[in-house]
N, CA, C and O atoms as a printed pandas DataFrame, in Angstrom:
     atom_number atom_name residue_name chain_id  residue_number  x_coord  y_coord  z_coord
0              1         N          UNK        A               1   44.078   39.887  -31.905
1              2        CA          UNK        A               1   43.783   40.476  -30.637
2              3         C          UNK        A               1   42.268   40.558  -30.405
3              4         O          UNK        A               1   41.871   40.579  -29.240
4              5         N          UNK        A               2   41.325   40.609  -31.492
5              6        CA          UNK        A               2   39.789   41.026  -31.510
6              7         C          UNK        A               2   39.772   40.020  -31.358
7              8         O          UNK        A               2   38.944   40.138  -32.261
8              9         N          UNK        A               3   39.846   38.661  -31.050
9             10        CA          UNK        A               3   39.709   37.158  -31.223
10            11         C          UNK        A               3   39.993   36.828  -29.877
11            12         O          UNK        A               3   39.487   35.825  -29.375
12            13         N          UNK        A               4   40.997   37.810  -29.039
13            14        CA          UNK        A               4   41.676   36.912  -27.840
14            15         C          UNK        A               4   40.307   37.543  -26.804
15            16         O          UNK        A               4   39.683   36.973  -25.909
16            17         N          UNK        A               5   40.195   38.751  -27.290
17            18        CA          UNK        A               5   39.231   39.828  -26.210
18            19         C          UNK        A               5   37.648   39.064  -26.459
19            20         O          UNK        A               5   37.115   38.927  -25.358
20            21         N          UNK        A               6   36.934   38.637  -27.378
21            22        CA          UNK        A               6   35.903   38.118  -27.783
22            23         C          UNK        A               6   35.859   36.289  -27.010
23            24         O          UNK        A               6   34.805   35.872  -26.530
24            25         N          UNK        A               7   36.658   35.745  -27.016
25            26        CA          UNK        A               7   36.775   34.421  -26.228
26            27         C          UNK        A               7   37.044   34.884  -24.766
27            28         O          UNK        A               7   36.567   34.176  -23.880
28            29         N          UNK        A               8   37.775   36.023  -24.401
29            30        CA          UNK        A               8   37.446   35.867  -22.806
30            31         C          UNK        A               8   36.039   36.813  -22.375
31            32         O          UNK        A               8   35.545   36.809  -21.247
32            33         N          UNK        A               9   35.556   37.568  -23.482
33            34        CA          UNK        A               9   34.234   37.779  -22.823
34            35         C          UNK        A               9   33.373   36.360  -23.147
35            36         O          UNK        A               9   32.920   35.783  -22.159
36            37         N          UNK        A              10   33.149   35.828  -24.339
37            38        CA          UNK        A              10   32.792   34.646  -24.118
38            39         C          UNK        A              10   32.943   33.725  -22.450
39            40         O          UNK        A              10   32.036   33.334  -21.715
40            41         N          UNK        A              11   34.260   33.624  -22.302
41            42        CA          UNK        A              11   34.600   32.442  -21.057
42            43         C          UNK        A              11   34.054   32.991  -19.580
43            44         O          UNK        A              11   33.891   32.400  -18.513
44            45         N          UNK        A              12   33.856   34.284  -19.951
45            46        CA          UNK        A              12   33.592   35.466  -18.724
46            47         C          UNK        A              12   31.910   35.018  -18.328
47            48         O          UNK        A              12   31.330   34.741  -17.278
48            49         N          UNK        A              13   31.525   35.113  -19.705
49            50        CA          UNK        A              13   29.960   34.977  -19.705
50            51         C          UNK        A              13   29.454   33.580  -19.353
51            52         O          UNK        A              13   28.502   33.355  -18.605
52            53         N          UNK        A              14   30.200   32.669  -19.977
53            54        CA          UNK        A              14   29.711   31.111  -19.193
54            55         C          UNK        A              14   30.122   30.720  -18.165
55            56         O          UNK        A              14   29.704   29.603  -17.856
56            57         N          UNK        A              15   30.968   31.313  -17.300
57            58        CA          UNK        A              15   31.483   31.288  -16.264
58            59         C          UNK        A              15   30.360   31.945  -15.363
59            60         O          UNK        A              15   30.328   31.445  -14.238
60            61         N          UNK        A              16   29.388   32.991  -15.597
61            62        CA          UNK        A              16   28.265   33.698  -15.082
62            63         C          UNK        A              16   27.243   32.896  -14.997
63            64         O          UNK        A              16   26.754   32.896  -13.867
64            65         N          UNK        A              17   26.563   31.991  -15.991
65            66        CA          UNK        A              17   25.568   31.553  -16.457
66            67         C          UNK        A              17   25.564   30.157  -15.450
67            68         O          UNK        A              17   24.475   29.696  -15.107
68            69         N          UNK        A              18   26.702   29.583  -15.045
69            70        CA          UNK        A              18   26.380   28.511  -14.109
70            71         C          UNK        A              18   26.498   28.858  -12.830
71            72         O          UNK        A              18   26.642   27.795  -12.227
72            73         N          UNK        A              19   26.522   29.821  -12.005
73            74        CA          UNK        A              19   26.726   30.429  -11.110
74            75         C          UNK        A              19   26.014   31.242  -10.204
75            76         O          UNK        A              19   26.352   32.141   -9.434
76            77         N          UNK        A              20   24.449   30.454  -10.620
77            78        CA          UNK        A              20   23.153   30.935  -10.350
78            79         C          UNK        A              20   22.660   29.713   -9.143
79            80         O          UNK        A              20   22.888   28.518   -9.329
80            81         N          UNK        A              21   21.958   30.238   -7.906
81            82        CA          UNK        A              21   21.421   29.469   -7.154
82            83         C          UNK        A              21   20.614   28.723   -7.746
83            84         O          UNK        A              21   19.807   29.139   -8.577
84            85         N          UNK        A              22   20.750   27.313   -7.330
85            86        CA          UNK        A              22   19.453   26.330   -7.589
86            87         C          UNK        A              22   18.368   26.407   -6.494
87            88         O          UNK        A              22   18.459   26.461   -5.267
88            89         N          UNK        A              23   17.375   26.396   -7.285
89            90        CA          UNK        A              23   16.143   26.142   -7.010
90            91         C          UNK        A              23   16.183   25.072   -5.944
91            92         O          UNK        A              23   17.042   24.191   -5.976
92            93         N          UNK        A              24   15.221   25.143   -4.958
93            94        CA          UNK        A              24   15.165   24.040   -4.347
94            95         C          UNK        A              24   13.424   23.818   -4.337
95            96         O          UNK        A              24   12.474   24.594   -4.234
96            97         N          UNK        A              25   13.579   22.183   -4.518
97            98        CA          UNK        A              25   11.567   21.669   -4.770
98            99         C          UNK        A              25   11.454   21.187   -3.705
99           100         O          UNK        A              25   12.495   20.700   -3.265
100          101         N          UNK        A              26   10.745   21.130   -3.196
101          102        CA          UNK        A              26   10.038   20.112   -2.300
102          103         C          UNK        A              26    9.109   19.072   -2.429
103          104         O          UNK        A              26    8.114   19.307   -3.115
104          105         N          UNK        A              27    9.193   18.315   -2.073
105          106        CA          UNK        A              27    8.249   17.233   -2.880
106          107         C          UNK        A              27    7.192   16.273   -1.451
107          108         O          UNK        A              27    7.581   15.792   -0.386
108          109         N          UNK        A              28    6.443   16.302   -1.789
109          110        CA          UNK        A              28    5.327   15.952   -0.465
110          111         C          UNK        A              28    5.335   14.171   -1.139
111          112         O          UNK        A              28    5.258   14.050   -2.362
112          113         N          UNK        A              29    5.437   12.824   -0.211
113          114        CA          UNK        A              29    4.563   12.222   -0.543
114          115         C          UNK        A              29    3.386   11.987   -0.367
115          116         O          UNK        A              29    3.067   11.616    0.763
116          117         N          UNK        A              30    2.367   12.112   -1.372
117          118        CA          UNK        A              30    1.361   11.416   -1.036
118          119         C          UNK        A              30    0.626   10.031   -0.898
119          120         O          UNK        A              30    0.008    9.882   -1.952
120          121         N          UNK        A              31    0.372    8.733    0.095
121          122        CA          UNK        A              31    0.439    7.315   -0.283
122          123         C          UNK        A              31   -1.433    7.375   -0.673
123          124         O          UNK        A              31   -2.370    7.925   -0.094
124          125         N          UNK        A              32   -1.390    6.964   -1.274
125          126        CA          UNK        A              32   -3.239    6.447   -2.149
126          127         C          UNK        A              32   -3.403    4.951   -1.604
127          128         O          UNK        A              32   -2.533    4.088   -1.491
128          129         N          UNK        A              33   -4.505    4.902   -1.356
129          130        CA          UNK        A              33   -4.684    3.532   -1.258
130          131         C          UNK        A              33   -5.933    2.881   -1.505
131          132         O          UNK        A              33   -6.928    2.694   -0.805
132          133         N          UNK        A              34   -5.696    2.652   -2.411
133          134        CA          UNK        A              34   -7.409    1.736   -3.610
134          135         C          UNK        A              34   -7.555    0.650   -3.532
135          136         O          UNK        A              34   -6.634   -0.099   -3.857
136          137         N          UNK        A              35   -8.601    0.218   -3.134
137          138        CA          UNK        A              35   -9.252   -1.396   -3.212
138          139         C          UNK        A              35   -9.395   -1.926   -4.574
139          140         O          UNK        A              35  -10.401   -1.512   -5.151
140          141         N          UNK        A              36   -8.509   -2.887   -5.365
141          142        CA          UNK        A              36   -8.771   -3.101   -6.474
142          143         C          UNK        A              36   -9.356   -4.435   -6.802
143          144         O          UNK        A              36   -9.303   -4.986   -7.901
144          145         N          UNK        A              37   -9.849   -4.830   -5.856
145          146        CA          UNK        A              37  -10.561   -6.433   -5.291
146          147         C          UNK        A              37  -11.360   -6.746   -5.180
147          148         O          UNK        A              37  -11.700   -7.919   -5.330
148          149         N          UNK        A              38  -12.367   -5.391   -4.707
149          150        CA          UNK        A              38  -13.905   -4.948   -4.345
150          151         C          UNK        A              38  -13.916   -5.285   -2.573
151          152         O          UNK        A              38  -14.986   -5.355   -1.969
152          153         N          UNK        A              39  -12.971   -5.417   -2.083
153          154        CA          UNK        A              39  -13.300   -5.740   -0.917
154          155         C          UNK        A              39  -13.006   -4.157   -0.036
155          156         O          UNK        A              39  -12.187   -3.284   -0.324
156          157         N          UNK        A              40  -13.924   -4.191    1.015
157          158        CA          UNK        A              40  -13.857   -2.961    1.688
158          159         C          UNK        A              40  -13.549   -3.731    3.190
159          160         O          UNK        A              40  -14.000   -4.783    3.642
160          161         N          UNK        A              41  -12.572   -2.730    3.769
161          162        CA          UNK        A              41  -11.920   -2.908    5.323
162          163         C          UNK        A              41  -13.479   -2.895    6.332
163          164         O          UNK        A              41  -14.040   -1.803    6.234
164          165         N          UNK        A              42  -14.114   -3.751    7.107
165          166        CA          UNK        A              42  -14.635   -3.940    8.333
166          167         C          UNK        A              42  -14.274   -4.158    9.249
167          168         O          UNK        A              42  -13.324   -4.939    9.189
168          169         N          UNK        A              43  -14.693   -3.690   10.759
169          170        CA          UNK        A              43  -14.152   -4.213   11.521
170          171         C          UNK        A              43  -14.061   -5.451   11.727
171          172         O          UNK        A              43  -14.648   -6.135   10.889
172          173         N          UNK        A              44  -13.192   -6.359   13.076
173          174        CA          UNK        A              44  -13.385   -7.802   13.412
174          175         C          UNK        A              44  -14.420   -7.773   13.843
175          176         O          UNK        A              44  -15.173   -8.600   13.330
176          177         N          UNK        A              45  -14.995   -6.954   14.864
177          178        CA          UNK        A              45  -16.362   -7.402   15.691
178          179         C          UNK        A              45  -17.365   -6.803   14.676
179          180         O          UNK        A              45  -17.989   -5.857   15.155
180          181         N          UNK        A              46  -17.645   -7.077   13.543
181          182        CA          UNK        A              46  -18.409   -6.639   12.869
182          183         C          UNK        A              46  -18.710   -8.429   12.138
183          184         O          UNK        A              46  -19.705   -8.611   11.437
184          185         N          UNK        A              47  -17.859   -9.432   12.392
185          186        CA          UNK        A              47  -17.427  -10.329   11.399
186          187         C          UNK        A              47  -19.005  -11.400   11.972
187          188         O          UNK        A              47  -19.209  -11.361   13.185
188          189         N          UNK        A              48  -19.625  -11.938   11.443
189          190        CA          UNK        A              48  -20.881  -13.177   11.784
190          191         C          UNK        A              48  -19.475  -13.911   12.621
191          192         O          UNK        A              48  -18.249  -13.999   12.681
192          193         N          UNK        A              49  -20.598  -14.267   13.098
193          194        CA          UNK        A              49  -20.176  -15.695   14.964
194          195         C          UNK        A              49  -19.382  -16.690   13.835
195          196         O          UNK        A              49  -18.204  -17.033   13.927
196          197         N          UNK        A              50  -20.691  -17.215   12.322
197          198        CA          UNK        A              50  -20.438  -18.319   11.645
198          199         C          UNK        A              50  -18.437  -18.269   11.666
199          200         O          UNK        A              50  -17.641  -19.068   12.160
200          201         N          UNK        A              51  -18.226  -17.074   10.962
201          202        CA          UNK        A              51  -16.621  -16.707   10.706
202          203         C          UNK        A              51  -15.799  -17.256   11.489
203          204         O          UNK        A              51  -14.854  -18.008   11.255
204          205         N          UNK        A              52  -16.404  -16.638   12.901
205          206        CA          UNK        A              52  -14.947  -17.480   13.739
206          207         C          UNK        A              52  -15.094  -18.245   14.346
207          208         O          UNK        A              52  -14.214  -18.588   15.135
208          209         N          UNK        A              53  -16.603  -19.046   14.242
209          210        CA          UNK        A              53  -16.254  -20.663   14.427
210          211         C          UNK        A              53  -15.717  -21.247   13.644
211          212         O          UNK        A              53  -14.852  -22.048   13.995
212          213         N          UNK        A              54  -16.010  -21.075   12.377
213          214        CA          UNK        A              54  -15.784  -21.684   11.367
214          215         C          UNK        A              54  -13.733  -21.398   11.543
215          216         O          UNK        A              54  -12.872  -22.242   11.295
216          217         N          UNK        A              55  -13.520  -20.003   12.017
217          218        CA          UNK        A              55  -11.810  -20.076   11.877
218          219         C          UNK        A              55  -11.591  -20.846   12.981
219          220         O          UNK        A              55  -10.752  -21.705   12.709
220          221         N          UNK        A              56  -11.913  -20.905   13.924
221          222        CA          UNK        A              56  -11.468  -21.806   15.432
222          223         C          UNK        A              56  -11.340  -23.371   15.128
223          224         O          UNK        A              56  -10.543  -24.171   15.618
224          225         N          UNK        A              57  -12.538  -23.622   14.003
225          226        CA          UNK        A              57  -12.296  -24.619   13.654
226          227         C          UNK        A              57  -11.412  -25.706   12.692
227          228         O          UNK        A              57  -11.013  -26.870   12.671
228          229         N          UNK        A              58  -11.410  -24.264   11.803
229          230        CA          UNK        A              58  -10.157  -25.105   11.055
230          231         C          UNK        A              58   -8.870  -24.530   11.251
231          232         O          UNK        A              58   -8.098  -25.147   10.517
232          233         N          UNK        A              59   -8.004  -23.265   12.158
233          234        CA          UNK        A              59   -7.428  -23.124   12.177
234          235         C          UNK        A              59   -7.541  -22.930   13.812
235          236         O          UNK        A              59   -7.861  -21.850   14.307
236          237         N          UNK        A              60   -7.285  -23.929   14.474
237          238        CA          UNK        A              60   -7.234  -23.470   16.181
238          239         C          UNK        A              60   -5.827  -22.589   16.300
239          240         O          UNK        A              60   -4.702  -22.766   15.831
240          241         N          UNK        A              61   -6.409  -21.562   17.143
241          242        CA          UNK        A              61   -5.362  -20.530   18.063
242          243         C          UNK        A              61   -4.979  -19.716   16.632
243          244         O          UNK        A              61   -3.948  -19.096   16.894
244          245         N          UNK        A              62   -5.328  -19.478   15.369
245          246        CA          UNK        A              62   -5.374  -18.372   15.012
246          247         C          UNK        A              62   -6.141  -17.078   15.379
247          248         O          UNK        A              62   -7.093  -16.970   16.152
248          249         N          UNK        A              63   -5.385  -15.922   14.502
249          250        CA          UNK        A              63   -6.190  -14.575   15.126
250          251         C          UNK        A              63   -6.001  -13.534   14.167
251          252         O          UNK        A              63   -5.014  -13.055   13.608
252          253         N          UNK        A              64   -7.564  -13.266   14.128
253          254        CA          UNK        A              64   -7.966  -12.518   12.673
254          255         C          UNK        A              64   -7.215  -11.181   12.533
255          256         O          UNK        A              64   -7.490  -10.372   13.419
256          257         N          UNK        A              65   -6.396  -10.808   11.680
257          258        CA          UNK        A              65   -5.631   -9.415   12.109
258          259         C          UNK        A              65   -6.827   -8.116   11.057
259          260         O          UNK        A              65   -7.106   -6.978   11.436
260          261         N          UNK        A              66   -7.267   -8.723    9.859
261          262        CA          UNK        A              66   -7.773   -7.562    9.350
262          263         C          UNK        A              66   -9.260   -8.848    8.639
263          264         O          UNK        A              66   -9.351  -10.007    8.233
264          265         N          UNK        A              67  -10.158   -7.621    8.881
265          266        CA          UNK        A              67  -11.034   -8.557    7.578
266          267         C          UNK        A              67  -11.960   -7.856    6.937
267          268         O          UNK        A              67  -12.509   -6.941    7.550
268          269         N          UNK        A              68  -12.370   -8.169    5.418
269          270        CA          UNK        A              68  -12.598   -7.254    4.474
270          271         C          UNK        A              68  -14.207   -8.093    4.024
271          272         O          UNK        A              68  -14.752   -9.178    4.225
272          273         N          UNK        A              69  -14.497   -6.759    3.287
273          274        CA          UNK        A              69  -16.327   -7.597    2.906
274          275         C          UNK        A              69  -16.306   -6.835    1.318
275          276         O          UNK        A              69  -15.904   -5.701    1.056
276          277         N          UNK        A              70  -16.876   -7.861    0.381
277          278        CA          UNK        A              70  -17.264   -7.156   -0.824
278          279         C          UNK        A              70  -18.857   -7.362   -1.052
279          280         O          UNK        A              70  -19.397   -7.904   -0.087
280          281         N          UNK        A              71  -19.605   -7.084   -1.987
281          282        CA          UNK        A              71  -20.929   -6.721   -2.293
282          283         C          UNK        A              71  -21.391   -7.990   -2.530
283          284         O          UNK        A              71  -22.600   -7.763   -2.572
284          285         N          UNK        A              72  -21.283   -9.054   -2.697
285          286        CA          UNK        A              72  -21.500  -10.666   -2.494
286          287         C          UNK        A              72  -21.495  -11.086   -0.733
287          288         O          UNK        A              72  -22.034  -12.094   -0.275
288          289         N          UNK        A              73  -20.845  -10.177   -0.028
289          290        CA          UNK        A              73  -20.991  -10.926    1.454
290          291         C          UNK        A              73  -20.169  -11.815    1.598
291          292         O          UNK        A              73  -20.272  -12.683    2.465
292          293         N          UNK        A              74  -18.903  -11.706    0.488
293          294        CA          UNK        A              74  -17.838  -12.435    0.726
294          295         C          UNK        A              74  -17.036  -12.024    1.858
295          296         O          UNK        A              74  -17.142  -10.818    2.083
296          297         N          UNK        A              75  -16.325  -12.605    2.581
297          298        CA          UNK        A              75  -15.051  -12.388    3.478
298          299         C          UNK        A              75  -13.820  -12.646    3.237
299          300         O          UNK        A              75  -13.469  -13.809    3.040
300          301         N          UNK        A              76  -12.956  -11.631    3.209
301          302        CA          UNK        A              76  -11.426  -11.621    2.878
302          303         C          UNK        A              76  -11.204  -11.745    4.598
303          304         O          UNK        A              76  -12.003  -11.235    5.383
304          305         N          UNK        A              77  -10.381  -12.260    4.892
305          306        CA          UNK        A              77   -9.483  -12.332    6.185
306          307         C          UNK        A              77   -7.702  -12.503    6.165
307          308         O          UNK        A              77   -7.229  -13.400    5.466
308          309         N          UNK        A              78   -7.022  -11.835    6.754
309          310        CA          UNK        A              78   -5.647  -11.492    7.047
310          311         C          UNK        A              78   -5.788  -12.551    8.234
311          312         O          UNK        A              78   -6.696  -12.346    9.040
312          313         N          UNK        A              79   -5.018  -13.595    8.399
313          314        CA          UNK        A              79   -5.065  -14.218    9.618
314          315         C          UNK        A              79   -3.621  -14.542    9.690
315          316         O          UNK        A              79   -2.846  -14.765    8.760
316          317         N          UNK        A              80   -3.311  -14.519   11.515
317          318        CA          UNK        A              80   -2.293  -14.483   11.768
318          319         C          UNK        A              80   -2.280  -16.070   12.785
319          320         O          UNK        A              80   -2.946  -16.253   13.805
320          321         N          UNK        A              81   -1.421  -16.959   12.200
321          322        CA          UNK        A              81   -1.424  -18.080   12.933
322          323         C          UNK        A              81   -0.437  -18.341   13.526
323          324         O          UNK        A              81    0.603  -17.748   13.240
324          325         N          UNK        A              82   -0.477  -19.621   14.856
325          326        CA          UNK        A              82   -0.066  -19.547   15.938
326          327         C          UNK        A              82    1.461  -19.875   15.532
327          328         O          UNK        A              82    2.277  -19.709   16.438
328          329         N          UNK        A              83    1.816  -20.194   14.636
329          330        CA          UNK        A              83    3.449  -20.695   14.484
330          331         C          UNK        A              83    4.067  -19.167   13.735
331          332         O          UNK        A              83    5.141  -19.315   13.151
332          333         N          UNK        A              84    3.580  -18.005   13.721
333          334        CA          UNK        A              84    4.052  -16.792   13.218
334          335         C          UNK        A              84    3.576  -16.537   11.558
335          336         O          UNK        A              84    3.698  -15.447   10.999
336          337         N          UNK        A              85    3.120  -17.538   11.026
337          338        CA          UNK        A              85    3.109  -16.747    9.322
338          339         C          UNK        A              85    1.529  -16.085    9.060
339          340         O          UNK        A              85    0.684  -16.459    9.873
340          341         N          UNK        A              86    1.263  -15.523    8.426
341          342        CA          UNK        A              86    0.302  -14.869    8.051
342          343         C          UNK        A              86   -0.702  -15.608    6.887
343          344         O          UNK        A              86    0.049  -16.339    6.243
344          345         N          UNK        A              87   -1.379  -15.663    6.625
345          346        CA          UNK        A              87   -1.988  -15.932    5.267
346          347         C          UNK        A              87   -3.306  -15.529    5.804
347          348         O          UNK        A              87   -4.300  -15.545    5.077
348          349         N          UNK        A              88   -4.008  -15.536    3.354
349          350        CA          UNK        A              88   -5.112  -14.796    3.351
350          351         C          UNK        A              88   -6.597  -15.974    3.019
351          352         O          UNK        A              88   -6.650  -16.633    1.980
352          353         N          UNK        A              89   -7.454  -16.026    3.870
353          354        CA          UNK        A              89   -8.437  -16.595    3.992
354          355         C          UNK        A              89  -10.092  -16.126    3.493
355          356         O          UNK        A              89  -10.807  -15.243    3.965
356          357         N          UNK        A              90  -10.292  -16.844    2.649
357          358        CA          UNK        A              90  -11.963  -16.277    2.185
358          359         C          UNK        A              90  -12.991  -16.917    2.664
359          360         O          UNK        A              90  -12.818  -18.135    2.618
360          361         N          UNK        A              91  -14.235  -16.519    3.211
361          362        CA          UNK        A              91  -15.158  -17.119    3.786
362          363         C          UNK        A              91  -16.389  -16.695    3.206
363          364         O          UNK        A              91  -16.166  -15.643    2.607
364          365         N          UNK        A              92  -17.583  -17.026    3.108
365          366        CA          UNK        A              92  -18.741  -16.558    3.019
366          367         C          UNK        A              92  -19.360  -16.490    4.209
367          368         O          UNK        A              92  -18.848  -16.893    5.253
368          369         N          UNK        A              93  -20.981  -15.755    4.077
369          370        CA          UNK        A              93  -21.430  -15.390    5.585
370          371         C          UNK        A              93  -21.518  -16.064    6.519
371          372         O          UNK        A              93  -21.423  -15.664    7.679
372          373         N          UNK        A              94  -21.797  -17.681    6.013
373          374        CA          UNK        A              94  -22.091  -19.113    6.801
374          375         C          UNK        A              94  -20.929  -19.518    7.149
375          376         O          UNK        A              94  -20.845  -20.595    7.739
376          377         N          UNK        A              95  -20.015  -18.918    6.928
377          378        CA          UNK        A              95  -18.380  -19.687    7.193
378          379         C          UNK        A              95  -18.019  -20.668    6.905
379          380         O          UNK        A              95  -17.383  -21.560    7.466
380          381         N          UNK        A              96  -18.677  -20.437    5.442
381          382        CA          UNK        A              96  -18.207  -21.196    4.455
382          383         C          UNK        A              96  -16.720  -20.835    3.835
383          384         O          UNK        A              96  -16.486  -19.704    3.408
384          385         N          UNK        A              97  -15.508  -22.131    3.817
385          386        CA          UNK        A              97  -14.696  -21.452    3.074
386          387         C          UNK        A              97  -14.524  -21.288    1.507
387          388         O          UNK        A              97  -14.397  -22.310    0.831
388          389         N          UNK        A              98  -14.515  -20.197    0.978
389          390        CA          UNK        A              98  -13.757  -20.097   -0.613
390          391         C          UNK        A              98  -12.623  -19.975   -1.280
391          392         O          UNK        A              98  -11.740  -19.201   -0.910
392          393         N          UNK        A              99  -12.523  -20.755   -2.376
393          394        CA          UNK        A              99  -11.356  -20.812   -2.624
394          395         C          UNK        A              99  -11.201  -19.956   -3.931
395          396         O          UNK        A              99  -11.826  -20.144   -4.975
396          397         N          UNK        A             100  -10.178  -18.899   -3.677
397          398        CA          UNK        A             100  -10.108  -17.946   -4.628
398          399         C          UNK        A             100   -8.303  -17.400   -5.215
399          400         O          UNK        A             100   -8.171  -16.534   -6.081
């Protein structure tokens, strides 16, 4: 009988122990966003004339969507061309292209 009374306070007590509100977290995202390239975001009208002759010329009726500068005076360019695909283009200040 001391055995039957000791297992239902036992079953009594774990029956208590899960029966507790959960916590609720909240969780924020935060998005980071690091240049790991060395190139830093400029504007387009910031870009030398050379740039977009030099793009008019080898890519007619493209259009520069983003373009980036690192500490060489290199040019990263996001260009968006006239048949829909995107690709990434490097130039120097003379609009010269590089191949990287």
């Amino acid at each position: 009988m001391k055995k039957l009374v000791f297992v239902l306070a036992l079953s009594l007590g774990s029956f208590t122990a899960f029966a507790q509100d959960a916590e609720s977290v909240q969780e924020e995202a935060t998005e980071v966003v690091a240049t790991q390239d060395g190139f830093n975001e400029v504007a387009i009208e910031e870009l030398p004339e050379s740039i977009a002759t030099a793009l008019e010329a080898a890519h007619p009726g493209a259009a520069i969507s983003k373009a980036y500068v690192n500490e060489e005076a290199q040019y990263k360019l996001e260009v968006a061309k006239e048949d829909g695909s995107a690709v990434e283009l490097y130039a120097d200040a003379e609009g010269n292209w590089i191949d990287m």
